[in-house]
C-alpha positions in Angstrom: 79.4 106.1 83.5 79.4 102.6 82.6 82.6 101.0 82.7 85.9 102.9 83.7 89.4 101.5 82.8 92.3 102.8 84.9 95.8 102.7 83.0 98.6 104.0 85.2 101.9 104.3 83.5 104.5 105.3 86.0 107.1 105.1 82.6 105.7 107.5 81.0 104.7 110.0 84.0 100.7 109.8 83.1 97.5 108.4 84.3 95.6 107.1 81.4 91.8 106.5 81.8 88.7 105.5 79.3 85.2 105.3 80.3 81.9 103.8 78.7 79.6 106.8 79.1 75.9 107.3 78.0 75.4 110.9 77.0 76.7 114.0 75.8 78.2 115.3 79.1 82.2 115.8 80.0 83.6 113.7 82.1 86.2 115.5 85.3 88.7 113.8 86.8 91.1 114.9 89.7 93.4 112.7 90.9 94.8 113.3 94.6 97.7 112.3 97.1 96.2 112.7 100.5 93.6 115.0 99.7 96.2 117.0 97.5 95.2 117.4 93.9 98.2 116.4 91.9 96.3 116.4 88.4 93.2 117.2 86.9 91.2 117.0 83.4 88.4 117.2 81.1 87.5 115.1 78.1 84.0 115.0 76.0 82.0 112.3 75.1 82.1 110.9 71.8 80.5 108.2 70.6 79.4 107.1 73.9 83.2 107.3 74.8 85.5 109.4 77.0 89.4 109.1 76.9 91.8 111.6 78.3 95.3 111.1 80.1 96.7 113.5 83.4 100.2 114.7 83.4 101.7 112.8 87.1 105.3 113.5 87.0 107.5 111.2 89.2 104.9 108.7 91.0 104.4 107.2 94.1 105.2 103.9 93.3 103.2 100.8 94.8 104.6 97.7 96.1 103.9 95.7 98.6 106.1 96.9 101.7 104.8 100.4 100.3 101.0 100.3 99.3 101.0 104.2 98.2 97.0 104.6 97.1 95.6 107.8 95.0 92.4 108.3 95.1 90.1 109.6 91.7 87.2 111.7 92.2 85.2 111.3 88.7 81.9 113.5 87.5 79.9 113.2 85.0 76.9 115.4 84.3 74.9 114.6 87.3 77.2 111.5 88.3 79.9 111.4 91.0 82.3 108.5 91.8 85.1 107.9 93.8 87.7 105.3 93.3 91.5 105.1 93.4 94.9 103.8 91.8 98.4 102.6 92.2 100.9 103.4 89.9 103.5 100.3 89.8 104.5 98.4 86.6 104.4 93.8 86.3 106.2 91.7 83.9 109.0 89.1 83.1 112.3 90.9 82.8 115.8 89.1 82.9 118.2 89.9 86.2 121.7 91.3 86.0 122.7 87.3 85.2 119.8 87.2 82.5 118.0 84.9 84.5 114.2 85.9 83.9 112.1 86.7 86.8 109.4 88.2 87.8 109.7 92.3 88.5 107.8 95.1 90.6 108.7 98.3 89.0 111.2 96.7 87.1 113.3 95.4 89.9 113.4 91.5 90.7 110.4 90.3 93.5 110.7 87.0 94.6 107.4 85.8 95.0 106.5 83.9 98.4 103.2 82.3 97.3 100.2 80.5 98.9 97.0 79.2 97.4 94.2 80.6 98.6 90.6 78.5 97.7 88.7 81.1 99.9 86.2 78.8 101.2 84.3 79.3 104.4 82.7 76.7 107.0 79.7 79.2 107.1 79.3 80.6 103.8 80.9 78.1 101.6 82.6 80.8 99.1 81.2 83.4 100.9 82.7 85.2 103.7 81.1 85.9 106.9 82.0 89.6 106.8 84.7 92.1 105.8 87.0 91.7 108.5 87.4 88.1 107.4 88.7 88.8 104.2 91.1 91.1 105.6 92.2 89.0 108.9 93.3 86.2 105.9 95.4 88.7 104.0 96.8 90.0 107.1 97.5 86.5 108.5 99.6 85.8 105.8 101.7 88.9 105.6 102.4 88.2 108.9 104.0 85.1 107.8 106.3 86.6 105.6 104.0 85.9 101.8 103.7 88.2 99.6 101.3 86.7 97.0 98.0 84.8 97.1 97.2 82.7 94.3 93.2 83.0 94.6 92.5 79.6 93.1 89.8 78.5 90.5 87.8 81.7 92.1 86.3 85.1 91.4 86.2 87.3 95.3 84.2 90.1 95.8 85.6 93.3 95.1 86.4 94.0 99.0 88.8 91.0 98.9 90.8 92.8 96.0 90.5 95.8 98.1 92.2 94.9 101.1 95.3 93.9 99.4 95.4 96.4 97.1 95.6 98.6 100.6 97.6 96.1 102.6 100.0 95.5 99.8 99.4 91.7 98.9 100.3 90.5 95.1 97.5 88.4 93.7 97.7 85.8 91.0 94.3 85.4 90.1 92.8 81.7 88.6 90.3 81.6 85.7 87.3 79.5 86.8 87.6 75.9 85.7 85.3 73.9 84.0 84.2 71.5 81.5 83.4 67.7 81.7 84.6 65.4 85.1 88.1 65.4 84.7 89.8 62.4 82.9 92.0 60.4 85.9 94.9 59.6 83.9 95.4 62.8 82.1 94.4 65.0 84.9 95.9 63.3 87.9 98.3 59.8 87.3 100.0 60.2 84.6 101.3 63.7 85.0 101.9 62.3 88.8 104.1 59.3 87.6 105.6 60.9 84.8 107.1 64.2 84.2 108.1 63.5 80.8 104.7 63.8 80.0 104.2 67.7 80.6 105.6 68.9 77.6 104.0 66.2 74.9 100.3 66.8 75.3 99.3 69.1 72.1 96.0 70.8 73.7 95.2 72.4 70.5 94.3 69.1 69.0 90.6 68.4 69.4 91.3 64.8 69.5 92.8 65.4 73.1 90.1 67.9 74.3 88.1 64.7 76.0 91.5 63.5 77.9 91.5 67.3 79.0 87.5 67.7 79.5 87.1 70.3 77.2 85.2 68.7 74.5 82.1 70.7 74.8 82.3 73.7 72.6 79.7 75.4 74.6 82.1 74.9 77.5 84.8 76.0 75.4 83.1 79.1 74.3 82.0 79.9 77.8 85.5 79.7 79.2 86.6 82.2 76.8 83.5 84.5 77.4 84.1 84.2 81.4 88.0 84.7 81.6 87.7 88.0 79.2 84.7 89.1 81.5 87.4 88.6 85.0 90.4 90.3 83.1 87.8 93.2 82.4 86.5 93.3 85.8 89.2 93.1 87.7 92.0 95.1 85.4 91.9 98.6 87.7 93.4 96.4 90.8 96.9 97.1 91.1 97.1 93.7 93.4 96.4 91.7 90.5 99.9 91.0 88.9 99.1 87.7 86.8 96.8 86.1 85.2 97.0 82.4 85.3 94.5 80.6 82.6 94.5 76.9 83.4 95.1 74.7 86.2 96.3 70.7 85.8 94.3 69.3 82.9 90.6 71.1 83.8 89.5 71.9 80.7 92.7 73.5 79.4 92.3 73.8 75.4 94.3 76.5 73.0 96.3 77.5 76.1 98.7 79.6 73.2 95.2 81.2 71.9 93.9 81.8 75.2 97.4 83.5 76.0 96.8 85.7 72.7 93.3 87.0 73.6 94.1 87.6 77.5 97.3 89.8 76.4 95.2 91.4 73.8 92.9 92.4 77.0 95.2 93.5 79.2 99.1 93.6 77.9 100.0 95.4 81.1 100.2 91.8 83.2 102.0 88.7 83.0 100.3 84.9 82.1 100.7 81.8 83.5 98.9 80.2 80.5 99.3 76.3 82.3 99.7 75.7 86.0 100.4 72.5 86.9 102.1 70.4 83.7 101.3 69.9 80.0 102.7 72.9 79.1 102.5 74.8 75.7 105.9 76.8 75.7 103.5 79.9 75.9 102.6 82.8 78.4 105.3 84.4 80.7 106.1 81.3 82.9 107.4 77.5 83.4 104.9 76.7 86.1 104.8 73.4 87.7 103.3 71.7 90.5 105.7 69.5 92.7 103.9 67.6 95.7 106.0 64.2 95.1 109.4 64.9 93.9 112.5 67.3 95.6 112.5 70.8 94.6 114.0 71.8 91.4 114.6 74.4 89.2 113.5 72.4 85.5 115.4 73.8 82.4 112.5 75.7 80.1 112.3 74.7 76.3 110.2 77.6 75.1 112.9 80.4 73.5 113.6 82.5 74.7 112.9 80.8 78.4 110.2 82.1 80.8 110.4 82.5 84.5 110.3 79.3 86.4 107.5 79.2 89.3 106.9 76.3 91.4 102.9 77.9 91.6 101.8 74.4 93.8 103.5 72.3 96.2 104.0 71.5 100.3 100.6 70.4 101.5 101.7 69.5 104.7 98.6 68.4 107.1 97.8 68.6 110.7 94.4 67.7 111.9 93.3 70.2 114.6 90.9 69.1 117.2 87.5 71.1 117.8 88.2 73.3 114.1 88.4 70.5 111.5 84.6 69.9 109.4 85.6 66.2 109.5 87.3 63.5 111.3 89.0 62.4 108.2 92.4 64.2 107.2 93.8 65.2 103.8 97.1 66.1 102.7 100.8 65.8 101.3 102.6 64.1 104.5 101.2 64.6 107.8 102.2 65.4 111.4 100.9 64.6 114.7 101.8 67.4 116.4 101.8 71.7 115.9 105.2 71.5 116.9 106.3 68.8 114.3 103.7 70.1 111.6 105.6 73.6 112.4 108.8 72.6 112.0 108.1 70.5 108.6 106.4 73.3 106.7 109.3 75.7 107.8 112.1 73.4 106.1 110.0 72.8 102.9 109.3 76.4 102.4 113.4 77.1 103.6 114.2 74.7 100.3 112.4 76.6 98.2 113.5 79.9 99.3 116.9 78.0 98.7 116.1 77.6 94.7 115.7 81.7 94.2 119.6 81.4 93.6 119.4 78.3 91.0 116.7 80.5 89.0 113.5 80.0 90.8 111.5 82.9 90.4 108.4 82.3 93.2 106.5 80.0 94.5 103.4 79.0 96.1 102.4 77.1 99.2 99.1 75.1 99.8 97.6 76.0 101.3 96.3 79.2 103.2 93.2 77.8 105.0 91.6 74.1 105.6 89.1 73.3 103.3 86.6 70.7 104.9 88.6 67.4 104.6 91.4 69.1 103.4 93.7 69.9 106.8 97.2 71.3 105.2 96.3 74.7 105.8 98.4 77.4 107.5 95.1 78.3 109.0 92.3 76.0 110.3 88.9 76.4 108.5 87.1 78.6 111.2 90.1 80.9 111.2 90.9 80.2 114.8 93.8 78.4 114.5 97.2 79.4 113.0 99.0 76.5 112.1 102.6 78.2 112.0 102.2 80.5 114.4 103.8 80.0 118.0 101.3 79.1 120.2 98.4 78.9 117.8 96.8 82.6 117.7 94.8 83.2 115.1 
C-alpha cells in the first residue's frame, strides 16, 4: 500500500477507507474494539486503487474525556499493517440560541486553547524523546485545556499520536513563509488599529509585498506544502481544524486557499486567518488580542462564523536556573510564581466568562518558554510548571 485514507462516519454507521495500492492483489480489512472484530471486508484493486466501506452500527464515539481507539489490521498480498481510528464528527453548528460554535459530535465544545510552538532547548524542534511529547500533552490536560494549537509546525507522527490516545484537540498551523515580514502590515498597524482587519483585500497582488507573499514560487510552494499536511495528517482524529494563515506571514487568496483545503478534506473546520485582516471566509472570526480587554467582536461575513479569540494572555515570569537567557519576553510580567499564578488564572477566568456572550474557544500563549520568550505555562527544559502549586513539572 501506498497511501491509506481513513473516513469514519459515525452518521452514517460506516467506516469508509481508500488506499493507493501497487498491484493486482485484494486488500482485507478488519476493524476491532479491544481485540473484538466488529467488521470486516474485501475490495480489489483497480487501477492501482482500492475502496471499500464496513458496516459499524452505533460507534464508539471519541472525544476528549472519552478517547475510544479502534484499531485496523490491513493486508495486502504479502503486506500487513496496523493502524487505528476514532469515529467522532467536527464542524461549525449553531447552539440552541443560534449562536455558532464549534461542535464534537454535534454537541457544543468550548475550546480551552494553548499555543503550542514545540520547541526544545536540546533539539530545537526536535524532541528529546517520546515521553516528552507526551509529558506536554499531559501537562496541559492536567490544567484543564483541551486543545493545542501546534503553531507554524509540522510534529512527528508520535506527537499526533499521544493526543489522539490521551484525548487532546489539535488545531494544526500551516507552515509560514515568504519574504521578512513587512512591520507595519504584520505587526503596528494591526496592533494600533482594529479597524484595519477587515480592509486589507489579500487577493490583490498589489498588497502581496505588505503581506510577504510576493514571490510566486513562495506562493506556489505554500499551496503545494499545506495540501501535502492536510494529506498527511487527515487519518488523526485529534486534528479538528485546519488553520491557514497566521498575522500577515505570507497570507495571499486566504478565500482560495479555504476552497482547496475544504476540497481536501471537507470533514474539518478552517480558520482561514488567525490573527486580523480577515477575508469573511473559512469557519471562524479569529482574532488575536494581547493589548485590548476581551471581547466578543460582531462577524460581518453572512451568515456569521464562530468567534475564537485563537491568541492572547502572554503573561511572563522569568524562572531562575531554566530560562536560555537572562533577558525576558512577554505580554505583562510578574515577579513572583505566586503573582504570575494568580494573573494568568484571572485572564484565562475572563475569557471563560465570554463563552456566554458568544465566544466559542480560545487559546493561551503559551504552553512552553521559547528561549527569550518566558510566558510559558511550562519553563523551556520542562522542569518547571508555571501554574502549578508548588512548581512540579
Amino acid at each position: 500500500m501506498v497511501a491509506l485514507v481513513i473516513d469514519p462516519r459515525p452518521d452514517e454507521g460506516k467506516l469508509m477507507l481508500s488506499a493507493a495500492v501497487r498491484g493486482e492483489a485484494t486488500l482485507a480489512v478488519r476493524l476491532l474494539d479491544d481485540d473484538r472484530e466488529v467488521a470486516r471486508g474485501e475490495a480489489r484493486a483497480e487501477n492501482g486503487r482500492c475502496e471499500l466501506a464496513l458496516d459499524v452500527p452505533n460507534p464508539h464515539l471519541w472525544s476528549p474525556d472519552d478517547p475510544h481507539l479502534y484499531d485496523l489490521e490491513l493486508s495486502f498480498g504479502r503486506d500487513r499493517v496496523k493502524s487505528y481510528c476514532a469515529f467522532r464528527t467536527v464542524g461549525v453548528e449553531p447552539d440552541a440560541q443560534g449562536v455558532p460554535r464549534f461542535c464534537l459530535n454535534h454537541e457544543p465544545l468550548f475550546l480551552r486553547g494553548v499555543l503550542d510552538q514545540g520547541y526544545w532547548p536540546d533539539g530545537l524542534m526536535t524532541a528529546p524523546d517520546d515521553e516528552a511529547l507526551a509529558h506536554d500533552v499531559r501537562a496541559m490536560r492536567e490544567a484543564g485545556f483541551n486543545l493545542l494549537r501546534k503553531h507554524i509546525k509540522v510534529e512527528s507522527d508520535r506527537f499526533y499520536w499521544w493526543c489522539d490516545k490521551l484525548g487532546m484537540l489539535v488545531w494544526q498551523d500551516m507552515v509560514s513563509g515568504g519574504a521578512a515580514p513587512n512591520p507595519w502590515h504584520s505587526s503596528y498597524k494591526p496592533t494600533f488599529f482594529r479597524s484595519s482587519w477587515g480592509r486589507y483585500a489579500d487577493d490583490d497582488p498589489r498588497r502581496f509585498p505588505g503581506l510577504a507573499a510576493d514571490d510566486p514560487a513562495f506562493r506556489a510552494e505554500w499551496a503545494e506544502t499545506c495540501a501535502g499536511t492536510v494529506r498527511h495528517l487527515r487519518n488523526h482524529p485529534c486534528v479538528v481544524a485546519w488553520v491557514l494563515f497566521n498575522e500577515a506571514w505570507g497570507q495571499f487568496d486566504a478565500c482560495r486557499a479555504v476552497e482547496a483545503v475544504r476540497a481536501l478534506d471537507p470533514t474539518r473546520p478552517i480558520d482561514a486567518v488567525s490573527g486580523w485582516y480577515d477575508q469573511r471566509c473559512g469557519d471562524f472570526l479569529s482574532v488575536h488580542n494581547y493589548f485590548r480587554p476581551l471581547e466578543v467582536y460582531p462577524d460581518a461575513a453572512q451568515p456569521p462564523r464562530a468567534f475564537v479569540i485563537s491568541e492572547f494572555g502572554g503573561l511572563s515570569h522569568h524562572v531562575d536556573g531554566h530560562s536560555s537567557l537572562e533577558t525576558s519576553y512577554g505580554y505583562g510580567s510578574s515577579g513572583d510564581l505566586a503573582s504570575f499564578r494568580g494573573a494568568v488564572r484571572a485572564t484565562l477566568a475572563q475569557a471563560d466568562a465570554l463563552e456566554g456572550e458568544g465566544l466559542a474557544g480560545y487559546v493561551y500563549t503559551q504552553l512552553s518558554d521559547v528561549e527569550e520568550e518566558t510566558n510559558g505555562i511550562l519553563t523551556y527544559d520542562r522542569r518547571v510548571n508555571k501554574l502549578a502549586e508548588g512548581g512540579a513539572p
